[in-house]
N, C-alpha and C positions, 0 to 999 in steps of 0.2 A: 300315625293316626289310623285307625281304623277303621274301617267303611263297607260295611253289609248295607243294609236295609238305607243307607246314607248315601252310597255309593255315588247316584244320581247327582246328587242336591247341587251342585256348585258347576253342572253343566248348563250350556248356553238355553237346551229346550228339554230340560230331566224327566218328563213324562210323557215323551214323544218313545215309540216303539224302536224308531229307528237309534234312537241314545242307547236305549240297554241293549238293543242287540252290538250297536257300537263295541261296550263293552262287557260283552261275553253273554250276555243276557238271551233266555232261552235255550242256552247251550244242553242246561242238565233234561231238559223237558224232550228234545230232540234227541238226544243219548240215548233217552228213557223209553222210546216211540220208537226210535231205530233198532234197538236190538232187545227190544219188548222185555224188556226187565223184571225178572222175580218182582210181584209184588212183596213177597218176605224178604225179597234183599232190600228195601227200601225200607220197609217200617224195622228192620234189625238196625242199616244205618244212621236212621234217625236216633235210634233206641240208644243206641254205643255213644252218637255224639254228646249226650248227655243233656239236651236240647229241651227246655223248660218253657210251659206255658208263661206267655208275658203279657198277660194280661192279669193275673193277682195272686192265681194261686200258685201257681211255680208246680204245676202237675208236669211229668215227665214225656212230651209230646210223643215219641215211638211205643210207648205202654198206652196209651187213650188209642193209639191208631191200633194197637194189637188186640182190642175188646170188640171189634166188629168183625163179626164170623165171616169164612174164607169162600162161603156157597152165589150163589149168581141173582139173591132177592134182591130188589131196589134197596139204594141204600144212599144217602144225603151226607153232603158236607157243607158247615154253615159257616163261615167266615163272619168272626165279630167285631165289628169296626163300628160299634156303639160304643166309641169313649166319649161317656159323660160321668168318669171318677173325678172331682174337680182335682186340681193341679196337676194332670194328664193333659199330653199334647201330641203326640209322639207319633198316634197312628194318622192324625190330619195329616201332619205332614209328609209319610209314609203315601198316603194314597193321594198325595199331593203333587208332590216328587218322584215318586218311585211306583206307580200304581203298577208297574208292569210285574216287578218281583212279587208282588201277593197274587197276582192273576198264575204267575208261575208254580207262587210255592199250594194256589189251590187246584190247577190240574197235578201236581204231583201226586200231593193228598188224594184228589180223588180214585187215580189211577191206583195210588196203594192202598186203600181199602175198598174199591171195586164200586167208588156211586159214579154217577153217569152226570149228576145234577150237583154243581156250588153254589151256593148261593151267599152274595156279598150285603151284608145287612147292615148299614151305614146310620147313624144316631141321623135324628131330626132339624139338627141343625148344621149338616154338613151336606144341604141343601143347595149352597153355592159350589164353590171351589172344586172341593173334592169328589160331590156328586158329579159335574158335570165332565172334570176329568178321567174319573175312573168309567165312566159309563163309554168315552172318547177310546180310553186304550183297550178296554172289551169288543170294542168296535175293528176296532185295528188290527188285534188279534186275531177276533176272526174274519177278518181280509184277508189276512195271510194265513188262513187255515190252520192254527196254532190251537185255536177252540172250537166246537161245531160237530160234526157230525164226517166219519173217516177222516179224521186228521192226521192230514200230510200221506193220504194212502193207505193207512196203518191197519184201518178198519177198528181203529177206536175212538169213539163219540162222546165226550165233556162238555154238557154246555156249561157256562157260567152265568149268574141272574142276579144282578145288580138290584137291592131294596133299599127303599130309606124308612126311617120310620118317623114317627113323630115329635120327637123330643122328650121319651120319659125314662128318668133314671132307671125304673128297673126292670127294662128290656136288655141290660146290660147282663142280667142272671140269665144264664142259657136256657134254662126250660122257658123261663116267660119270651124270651126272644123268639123262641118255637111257636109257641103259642100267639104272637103278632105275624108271625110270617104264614100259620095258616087262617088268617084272617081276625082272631078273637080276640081281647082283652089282655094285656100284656103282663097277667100275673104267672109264677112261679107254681110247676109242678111238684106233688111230691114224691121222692125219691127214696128207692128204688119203686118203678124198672125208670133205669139211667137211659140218656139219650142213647149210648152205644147199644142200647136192647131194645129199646123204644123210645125212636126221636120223633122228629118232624113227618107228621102223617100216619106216625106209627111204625114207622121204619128205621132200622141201625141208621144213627147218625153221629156223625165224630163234630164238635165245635171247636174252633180255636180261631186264637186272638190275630189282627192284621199281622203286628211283629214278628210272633209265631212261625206264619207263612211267607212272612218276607223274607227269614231267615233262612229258609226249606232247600232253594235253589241253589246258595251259597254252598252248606253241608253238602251237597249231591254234588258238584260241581268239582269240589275240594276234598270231602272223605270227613269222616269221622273226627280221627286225631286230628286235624287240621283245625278240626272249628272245636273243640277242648281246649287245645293248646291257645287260645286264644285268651282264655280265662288266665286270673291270677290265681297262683299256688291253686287251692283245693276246686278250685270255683271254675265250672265249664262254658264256655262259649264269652258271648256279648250282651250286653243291654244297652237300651236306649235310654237314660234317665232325662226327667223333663225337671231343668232345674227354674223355680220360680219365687216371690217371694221379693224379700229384700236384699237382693241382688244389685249388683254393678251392671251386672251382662246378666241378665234370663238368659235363659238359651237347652237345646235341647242337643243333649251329648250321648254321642254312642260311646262305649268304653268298654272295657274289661269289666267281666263278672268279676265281685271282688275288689275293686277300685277301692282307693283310701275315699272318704266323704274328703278329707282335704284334701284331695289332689281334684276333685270336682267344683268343689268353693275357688280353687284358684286358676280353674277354668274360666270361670264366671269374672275370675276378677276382685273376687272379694264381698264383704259385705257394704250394701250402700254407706255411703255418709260415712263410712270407718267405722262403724257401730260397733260391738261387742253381738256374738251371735249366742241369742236367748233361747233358744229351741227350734226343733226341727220335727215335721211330721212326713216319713220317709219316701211313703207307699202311696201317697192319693188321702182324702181328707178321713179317709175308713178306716185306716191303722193307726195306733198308740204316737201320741207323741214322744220326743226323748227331749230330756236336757241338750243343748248344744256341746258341753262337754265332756256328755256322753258319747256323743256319736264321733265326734269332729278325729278321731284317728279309728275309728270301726271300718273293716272293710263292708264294702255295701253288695253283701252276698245275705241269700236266704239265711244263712244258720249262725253270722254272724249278728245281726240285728235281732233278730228269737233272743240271744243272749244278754243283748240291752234292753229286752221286752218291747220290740216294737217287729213290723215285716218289712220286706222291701214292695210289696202288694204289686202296683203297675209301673211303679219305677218313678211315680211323680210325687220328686223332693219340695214342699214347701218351705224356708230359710224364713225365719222369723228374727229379727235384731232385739237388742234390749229395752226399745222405746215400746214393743208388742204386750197389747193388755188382752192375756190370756182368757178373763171372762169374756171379752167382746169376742173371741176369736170361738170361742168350742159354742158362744150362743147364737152365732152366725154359721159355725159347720151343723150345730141341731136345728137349725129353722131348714136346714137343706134337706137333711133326713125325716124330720117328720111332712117335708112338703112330698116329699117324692116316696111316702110308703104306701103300697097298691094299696094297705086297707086289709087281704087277705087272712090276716093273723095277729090275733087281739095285741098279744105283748109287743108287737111293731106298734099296731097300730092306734092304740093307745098311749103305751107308753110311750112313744118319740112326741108323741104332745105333751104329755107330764113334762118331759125331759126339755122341751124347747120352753113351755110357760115356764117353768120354774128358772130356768137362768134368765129368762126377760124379768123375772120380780127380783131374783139379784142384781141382776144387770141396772134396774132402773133405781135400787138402793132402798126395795121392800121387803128385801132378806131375812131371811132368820136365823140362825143356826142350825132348825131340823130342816133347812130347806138342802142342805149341804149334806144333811144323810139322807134323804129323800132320792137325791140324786145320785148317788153310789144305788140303793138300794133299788130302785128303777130302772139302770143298768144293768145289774146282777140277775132282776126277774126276765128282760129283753133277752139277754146274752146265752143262747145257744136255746133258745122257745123258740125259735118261726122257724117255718118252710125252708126261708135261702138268707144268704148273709147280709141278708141288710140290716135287720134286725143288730147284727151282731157290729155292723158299721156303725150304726147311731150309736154303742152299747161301751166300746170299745176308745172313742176319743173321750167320754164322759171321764170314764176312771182312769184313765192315762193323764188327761189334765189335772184330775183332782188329788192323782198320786205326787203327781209330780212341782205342782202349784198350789200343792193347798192353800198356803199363805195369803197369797193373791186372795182366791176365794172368801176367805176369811175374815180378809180385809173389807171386801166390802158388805158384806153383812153388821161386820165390829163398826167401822165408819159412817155404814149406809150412806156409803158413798155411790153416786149413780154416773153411768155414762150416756153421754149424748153424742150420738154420731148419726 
């Protein structure tokens, strides 16, 4: 079994300081402080391990770290622990259990691309648990001089600065999370100039996801090959996939990049009630759904699932059985996207209303047939017109269910058939 960013979980007090240094915890940071380490031998190690963002886009984390120039201006690193992708669970627990590894893998980061300041930006509703924890082990660390100002002697200074925010989906897009952290309205930059040119206050800043940085420690601790070799066949490193749905055992599994989807379903145990598995939506409720026997021998690697037309986005598996009525399900993912678009940009912000009233008048069995091309074609005007990808989340589960379920659809426009739930 394999255990990064997991490591923790199944110890007596897992986000107590004294646990991970138990086990090895801090090791690469003090390595790193002791014998003052090339910052380019760090962003090359990250670079080589093969080491992907795990928060949606699977960008290459030592290439993001290598776009912040090498000169001595202020420079930010923002740690994003605003999951609110629904069927994502991965990083609460992370900073749940393990908050030390991200505190870790954020002075690494900062140390290798030279900011002085992380800053930890926590979604709105991890107000309990995990706020209170990780603020506990930020404290503790710098007890023991591990963050602060000459740490450990060294004459090098990281603070770390725990935020939360307030609960809205699209502080999750990195400019707009910028943009909440320097005090304003949490909508989306447009781009270029990139945070790595100009982030937070206007200064080079690198983002990346908790996973991301829980991962950082491990690769430094261990080597390149090490955490490659980890992966299946083509596929580098680990993920955490947050398996949910109609499940026997939910549950959130770290695994090899590359994992079969079945060897994850019988993780879980299977599908509830012994059901037949009707579809699966891979990534978070933002990417294509697939048939279930599509995927069900796919390995769950970025380049494999592209090839069934769906992503692996944050790694959260929604499992759908065959009693799941597919209208109720994408008019229930669209009431989510048009609640939570800033507004910003007309074809979001418009259309995810088209796109959510129109499936409430199939839904309720006031259907028509053009309401069925209305909703392709409203997706297609959405789909790569705004600022940042939400847009393209609302845009994206529309014609992935409609490709894939037309029938359904169909169905209840020919029946005007309605559902009540």
């Amino acid at each position: 079994m394999i255990k990064l960013c997991t490591q923790t979980f199944d110890e007596n007090n897992p986000s107590s300081i004294d646990t991970y240094i138990k086990l090895g915890g801090y090791t690469a940071w003090k390595n790193i402080i002791s014998s003052k380490t090339k910052k380019s031998e760090i962003i090359k190690l990250v670079k080589e391990s093969g080491l992907k963002g795990k928060g949606g886009a699977g960008f290459l984390t030592g290439l993001k770290w290598s776009f912040i120039t090498s000169d001595n201006s202020q420079k930010y690193l923002v740690c994003n622990s605003d999951e609110s992708e629904p069927g994502t669970c991965k990083d609460r627990d992370i900073l749940r259990y393990n908050p030390h590894s991200v505190i870790e893998g954020m002075l690494i980061a900062c140390y290798a691309i030279g900011a002085s300041v992380g800053y930890n930006y926590l979604r709105g509703e991890f107000i309990g648990d995990q706020w209170l924890i990780i603020n506990e082990a930020i404290k503790n660390a710098y007890a023991q001089n591990l963050i602060g100002n000459n740490i450990l002697g060294s004459g090098i200074s990281i603070n770390i600065i725990p935020l939360i925010g307030a609960g809205a989906y699209i502080v999750g897009e990195e400019t707009a999370m910028l943009e909440s952290i320097e005090g304003k309205r949490g909508m989306p930059r447009i781009k270029p100039p990139f945070p790595a040119v100009q982030g937070l206050y206007g200064k080079p800043t690198i983002i990346n996801n908790t996973e991301t940085l829980a991962t950082v420690p491990y690769i430094l601790k261990n080597g390149s090959e090490w955490y490659k070799n980890l992966g299946e066949k083509e596929s580098d490193g680990v993920k955490m996939f947050c398996m949910s749905g109609h499940l026997k055992t939910p549950k959130v599994i770290e695994a090899p990049l590359g994992i079969k989807f079945s060897k994850l379903l019988e993780q879980c145990d299977g599908i509830l009630d012994d059901k037949k598995l009707k579809a699966v939506i891979p990534g978070g409720s933002s990417v294509p759904v697939v048939k279930g026997l599509d995927i069900i021998d796919t390995s769950m690697d970025y380049e494999s699932l592209m090839k069934i037309g769906t992503m692996l986005g944050s790694g959260g598996i929604i499992v759908m059985d065959e009693s799941t009525c597919m209208v109720s399900v994408l008019e229930r993912i669209s009431r989510f996207y048009y609640a939570e678009s800033c507004g910003q940009c007309t074809p979001c912000r418009e259309g995810t209303g088209w796109l959510y009233r129109t499936l409430t008048k199939i839904k309720s069995g006031k259907g028509e047939q053009k309401d069925l091309d209305l909703l392709d074609r409203v997706a297609n005007q959405i789909e790569g017109h705004c600022i940042c990808a939400l847009g393209d989340a609302a845009a994206m589960p529309v014609k992935s269910f409609l490709k894939n379920f037309w029938s359904e659809f169909e169905y209840f426009v020919d029946k005007r058939q309605s559902i009540i739930n």
